[in-house]
C-alpha positions as CSV (number, residue, x, y, z in Angstrom):
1,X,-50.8,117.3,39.2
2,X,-51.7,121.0,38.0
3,X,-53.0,123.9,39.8
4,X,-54.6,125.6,36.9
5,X,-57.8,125.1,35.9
6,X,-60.5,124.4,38.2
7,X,-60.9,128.0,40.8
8,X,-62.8,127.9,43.4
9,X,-64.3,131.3,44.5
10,X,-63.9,132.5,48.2
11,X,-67.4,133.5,49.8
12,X,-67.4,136.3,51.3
13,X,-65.5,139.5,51.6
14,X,-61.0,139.0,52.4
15,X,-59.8,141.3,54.5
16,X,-56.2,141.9,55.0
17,X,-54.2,140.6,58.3
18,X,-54.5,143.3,61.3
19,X,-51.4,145.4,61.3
20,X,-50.5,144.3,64.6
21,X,-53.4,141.5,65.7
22,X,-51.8,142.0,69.4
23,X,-53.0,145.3,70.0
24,X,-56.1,144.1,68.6
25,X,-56.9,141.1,70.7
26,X,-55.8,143.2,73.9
27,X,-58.9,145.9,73.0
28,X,-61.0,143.1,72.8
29,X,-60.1,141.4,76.2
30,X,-59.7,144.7,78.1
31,X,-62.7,145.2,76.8
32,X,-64.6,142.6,78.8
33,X,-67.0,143.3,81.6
34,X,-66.3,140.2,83.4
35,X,-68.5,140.3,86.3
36,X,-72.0,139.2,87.1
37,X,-74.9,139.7,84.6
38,X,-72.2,140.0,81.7
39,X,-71.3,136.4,81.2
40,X,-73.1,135.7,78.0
41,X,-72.2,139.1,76.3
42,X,-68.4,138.8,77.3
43,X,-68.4,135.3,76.2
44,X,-70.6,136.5,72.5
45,X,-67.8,138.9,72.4
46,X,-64.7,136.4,72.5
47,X,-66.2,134.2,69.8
48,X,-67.3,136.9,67.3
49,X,-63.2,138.2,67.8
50,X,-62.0,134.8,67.3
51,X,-64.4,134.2,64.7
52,X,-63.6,137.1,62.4
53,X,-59.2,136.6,63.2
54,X,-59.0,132.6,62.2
55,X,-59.4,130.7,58.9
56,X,-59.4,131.2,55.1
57,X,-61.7,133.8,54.7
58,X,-60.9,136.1,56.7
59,X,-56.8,136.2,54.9
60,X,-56.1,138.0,51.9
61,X,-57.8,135.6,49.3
62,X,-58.9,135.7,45.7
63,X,-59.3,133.0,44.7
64,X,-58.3,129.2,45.7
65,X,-57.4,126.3,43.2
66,X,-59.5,122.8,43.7
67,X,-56.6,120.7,44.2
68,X,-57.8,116.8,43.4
69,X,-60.1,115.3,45.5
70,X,-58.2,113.1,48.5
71,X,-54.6,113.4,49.7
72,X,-52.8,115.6,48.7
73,X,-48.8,114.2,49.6
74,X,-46.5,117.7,50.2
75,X,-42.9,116.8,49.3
76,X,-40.5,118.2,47.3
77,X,-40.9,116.9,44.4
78,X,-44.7,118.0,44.8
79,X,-43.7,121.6,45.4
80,X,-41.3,121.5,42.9
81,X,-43.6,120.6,39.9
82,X,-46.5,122.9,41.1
83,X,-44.4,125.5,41.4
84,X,-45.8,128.9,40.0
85,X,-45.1,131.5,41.9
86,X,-48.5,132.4,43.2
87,X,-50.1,129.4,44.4
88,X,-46.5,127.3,45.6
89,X,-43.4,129.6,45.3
90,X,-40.3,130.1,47.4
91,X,-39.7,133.1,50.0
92,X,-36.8,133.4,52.1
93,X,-35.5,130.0,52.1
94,X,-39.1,128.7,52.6
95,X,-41.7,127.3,50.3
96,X,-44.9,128.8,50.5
97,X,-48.1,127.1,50.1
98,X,-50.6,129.5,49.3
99,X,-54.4,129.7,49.1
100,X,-55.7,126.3,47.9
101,X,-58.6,123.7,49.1
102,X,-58.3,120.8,49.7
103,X,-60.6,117.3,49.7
104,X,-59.5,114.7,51.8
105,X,-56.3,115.1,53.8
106,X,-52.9,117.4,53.9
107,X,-49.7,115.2,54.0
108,X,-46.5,116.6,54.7
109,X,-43.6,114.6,53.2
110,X,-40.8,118.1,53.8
111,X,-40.0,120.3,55.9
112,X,-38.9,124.5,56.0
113,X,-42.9,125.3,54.7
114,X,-45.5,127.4,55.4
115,X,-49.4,126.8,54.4
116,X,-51.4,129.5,54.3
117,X,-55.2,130.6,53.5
118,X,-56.1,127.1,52.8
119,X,-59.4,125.0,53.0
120,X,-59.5,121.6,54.4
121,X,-62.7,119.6,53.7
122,X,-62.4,116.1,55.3
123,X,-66.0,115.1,54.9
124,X,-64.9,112.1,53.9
125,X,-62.1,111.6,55.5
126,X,-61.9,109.9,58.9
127,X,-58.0,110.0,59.7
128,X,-57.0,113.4,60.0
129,X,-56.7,116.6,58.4
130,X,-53.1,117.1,58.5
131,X,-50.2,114.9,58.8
132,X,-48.4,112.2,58.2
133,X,-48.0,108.6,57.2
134,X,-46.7,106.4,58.3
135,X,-47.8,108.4,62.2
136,X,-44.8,107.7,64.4
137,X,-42.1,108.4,61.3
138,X,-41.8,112.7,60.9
139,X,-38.7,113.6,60.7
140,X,-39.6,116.8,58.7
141,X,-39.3,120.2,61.0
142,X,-40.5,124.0,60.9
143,X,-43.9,124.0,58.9
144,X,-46.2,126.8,59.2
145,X,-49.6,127.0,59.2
146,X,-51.7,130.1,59.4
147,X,-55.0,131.3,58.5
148,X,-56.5,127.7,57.6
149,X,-59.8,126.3,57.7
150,X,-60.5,122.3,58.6
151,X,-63.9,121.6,58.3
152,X,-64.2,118.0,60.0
153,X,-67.5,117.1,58.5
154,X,-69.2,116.6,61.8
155,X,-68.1,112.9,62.1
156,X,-67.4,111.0,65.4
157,X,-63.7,109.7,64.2
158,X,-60.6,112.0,63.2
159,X,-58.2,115.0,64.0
160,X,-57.9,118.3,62.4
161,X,-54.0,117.5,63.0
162,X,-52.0,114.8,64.2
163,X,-48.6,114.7,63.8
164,X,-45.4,113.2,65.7
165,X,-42.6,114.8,65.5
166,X,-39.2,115.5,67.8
167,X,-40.5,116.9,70.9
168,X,-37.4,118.7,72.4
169,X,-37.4,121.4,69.2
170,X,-39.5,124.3,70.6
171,X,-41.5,126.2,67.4
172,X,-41.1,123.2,65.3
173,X,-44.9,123.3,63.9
174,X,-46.2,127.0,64.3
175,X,-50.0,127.3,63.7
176,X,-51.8,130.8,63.6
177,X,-55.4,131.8,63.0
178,X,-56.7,128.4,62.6
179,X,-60.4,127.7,62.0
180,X,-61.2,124.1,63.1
181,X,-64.5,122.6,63.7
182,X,-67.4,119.6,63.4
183,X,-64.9,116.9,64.4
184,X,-64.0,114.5,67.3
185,X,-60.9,115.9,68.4
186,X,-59.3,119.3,66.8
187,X,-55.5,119.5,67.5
188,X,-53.4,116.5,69.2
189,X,-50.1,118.3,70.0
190,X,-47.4,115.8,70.5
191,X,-44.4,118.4,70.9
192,X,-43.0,121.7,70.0
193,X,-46.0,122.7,69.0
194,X,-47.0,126.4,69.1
195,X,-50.9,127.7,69.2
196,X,-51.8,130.6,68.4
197,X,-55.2,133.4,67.8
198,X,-56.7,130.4,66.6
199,X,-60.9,129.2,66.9
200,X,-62.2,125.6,67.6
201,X,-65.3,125.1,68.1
202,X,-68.7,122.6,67.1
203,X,-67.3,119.5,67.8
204,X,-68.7,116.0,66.9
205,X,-70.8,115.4,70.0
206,X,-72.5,112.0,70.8
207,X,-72.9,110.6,74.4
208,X,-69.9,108.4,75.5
209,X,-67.7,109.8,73.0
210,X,-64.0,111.7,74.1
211,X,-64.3,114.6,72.4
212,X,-62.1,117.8,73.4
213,X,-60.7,121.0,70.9
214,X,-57.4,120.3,72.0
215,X,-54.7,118.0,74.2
216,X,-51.4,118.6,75.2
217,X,-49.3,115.1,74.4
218,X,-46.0,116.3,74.9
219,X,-43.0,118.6,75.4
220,X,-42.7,122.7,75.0
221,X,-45.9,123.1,74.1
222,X,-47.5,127.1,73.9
223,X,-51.1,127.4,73.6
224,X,-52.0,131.1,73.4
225,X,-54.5,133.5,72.9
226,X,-57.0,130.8,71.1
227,X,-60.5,130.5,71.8
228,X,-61.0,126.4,72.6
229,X,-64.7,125.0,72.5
230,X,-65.0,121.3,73.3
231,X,-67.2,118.6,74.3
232,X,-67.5,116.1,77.2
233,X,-64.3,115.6,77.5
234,X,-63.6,119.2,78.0
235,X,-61.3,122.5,75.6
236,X,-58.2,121.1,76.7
237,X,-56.3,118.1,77.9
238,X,-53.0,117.3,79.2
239,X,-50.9,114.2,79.5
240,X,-47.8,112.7,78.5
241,X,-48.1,109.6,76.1
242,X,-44.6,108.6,77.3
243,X,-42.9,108.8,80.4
244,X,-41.4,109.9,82.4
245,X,-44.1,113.1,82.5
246,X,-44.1,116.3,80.5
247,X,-42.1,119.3,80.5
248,X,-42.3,122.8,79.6
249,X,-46.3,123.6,78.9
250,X,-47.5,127.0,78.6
251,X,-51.1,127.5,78.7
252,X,-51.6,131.0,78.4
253,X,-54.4,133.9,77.5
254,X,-57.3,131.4,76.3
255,X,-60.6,131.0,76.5
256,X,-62.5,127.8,77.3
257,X,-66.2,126.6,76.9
258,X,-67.8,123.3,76.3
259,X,-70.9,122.9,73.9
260,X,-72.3,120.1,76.9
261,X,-72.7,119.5,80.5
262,X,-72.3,115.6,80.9
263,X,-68.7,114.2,80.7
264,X,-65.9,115.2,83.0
265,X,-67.3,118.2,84.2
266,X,-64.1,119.5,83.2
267,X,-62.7,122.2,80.7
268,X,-59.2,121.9,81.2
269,X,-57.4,118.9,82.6
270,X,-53.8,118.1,84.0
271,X,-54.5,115.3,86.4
272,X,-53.3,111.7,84.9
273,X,-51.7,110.2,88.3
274,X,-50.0,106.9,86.4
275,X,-46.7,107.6,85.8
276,X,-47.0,106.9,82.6
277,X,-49.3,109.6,81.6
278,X,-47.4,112.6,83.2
279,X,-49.1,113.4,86.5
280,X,-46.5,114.0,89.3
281,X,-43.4,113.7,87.2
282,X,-44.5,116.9,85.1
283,X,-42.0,119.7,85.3
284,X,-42.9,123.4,84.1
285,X,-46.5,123.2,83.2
286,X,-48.2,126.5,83.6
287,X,-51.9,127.5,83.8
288,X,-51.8,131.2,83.6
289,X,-54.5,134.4,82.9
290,X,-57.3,131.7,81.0
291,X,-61.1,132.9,80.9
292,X,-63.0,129.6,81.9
293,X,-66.3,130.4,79.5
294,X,-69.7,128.7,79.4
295,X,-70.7,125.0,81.1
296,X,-66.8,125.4,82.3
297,X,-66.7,124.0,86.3
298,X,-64.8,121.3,87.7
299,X,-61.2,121.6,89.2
300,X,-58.6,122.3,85.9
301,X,-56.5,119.9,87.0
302,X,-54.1,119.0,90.0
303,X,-50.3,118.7,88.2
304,X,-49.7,122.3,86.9
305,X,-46.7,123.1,88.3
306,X,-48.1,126.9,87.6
307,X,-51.9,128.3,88.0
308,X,-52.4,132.0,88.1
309,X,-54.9,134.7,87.3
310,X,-57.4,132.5,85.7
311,X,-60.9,133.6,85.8
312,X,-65.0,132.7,84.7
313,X,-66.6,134.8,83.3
314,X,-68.1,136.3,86.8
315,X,-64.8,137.4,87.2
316,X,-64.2,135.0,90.1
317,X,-60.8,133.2,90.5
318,X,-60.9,129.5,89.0
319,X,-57.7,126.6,89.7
């Protein structure tokens, strides 16, 4: 496999990475009026931030080399034969993946890499975006991922990103600026996951069908500062997939909407009472200073071990 020849052109104007994106995102939430009659400008104001600080073309670009149409299998051997020292080359005892598209599915068979400024189409693709295969057999640890875009073809199956790894290393899989959307269900976070300034939104909506942006499947999780737009089943759900609960959940600095008003009713959710899905048993799980958007009602959930300073967008307390 070769990365030369066929360039695909970014549309659009790339713009460099804010100096220092925390300042910026602070300006834009201090900026909000948060009170009565202001709902739908505060809210237009979140997702035009979010919008213009996630996915490939708003990173430094060029250009982007059409990989092969389907999956495309990251390994070392893979990164080893494409390397060229501006598309795959190595930094600091990493490999970096740098600025390609993608048609089908991103499989990572290695671990110590970072992805960056990279399209995803999965149009026709109804697994998942990225991950890996055989599902329950990861053993790889610290990938990266910033400034990506997964286009999910707006089709009712498929994750932008499923991926089981060890659940007790905290900042195992790091995603930043992330542009997800027209899919079921945009990140399944099984464990030492970390979240961050990223944007999903226009999800795969039919009646009847679970679809959320995000859930929380197990331990020291940190979803941050992302703006999280789901479906009937709501932005965000939480529960353990194994017992005997979870542990360690931050939940911090979002915002939440849902496209719908049927389904749950709900946009976030921490309320599984078998024992087997969390519930009771969870330990650590915080709920703090989240902006509950549009069609967001319904409780949040009744097993956070932490809720604080959440607010709608009328400013009124919410959990």
């Amino acid at each position: 496999m070769s990365l030369t020849g066929s360039i695909l052109a970014v549309d659009g104007e790339s713009t460099q990475p804010p100096a220092n994106i925390d300042t910026e995102w602070e300006t834009m939430r201090n900026s909000l009026s948060l009170s009565p009659g202001n709902e739908s400008d505060d809210m237009a104001a979140i997702e035009s931030w979010h919008a213009d600080h996630a996915g490939h073309l708003n990173a430094p670009d060029g250009t982007i080399p059409l990989l092969p149409t389907g999956t495309i299998e990251v390994d070392d051997a893979w990164l080893t034969a494409n390397e060229d020292g501006t598309h795959v080359y190595q930094s600091g005892g990493r490999w970096i993946v740098d600025s390609i598209e993608i048609t089908g599915r991103l499989e990572t068979k290695t671990s110590d890499v970072t992805f960056r400024r990279c399209r995803i189409d999965m149009t026709n693709n109804d697994s998942w975006g990225i991950g890996h295969d055989p599902f329950y057999d990861a053993p790889y640890r610290n990938l990266e991922f910033e400034w990506i875009t997964i286009d999910g073809g707006d089709q009712s199956t498929g994750d932008a990103f499923s991926f089981y790894t060890d659940n007790d290393i905290t900042d195992n899989l790091l995603f930043r600026h992330m542009d997800i959307f027209g899919m079921k269900s945009g990140l399944r976070l099984y464990g030492g996951e970390t979240v961050t300034y990223s944007y999903v939104h226009d999800p795969f909506f039919e009646p009847g069908l679970h679809s959320a942006a995000a859930s929380v499947r197990g331990d020291h999780v940190n979803v941050s500062r992302n703006l999280l737009i789901g479906a009937n089943s709501g932005a965000l759900a939480v529960y353990a997939d194994n017992p005997p609960g979870l542990d360690d959940i931050l939940v911090e600095e979002n915002s939440f909407a849902r496209i719908v008003d049927v389904g749950t009713g709900y946009c976030t959710n921490h309320n599984k009472d078998d024992i087997d899905e969390g519930g009771p048993n969870s330990t650590n799980c915080r709920l703090i200073d989240n902006i509950y958007g549009t069609r967001c009602n319904g409780s949040v959930g009744e097993y956070w071990n932490t809720i604080s300073g959440n607010l709608n967008l009328s400013g009124g307390s919410v959990g």
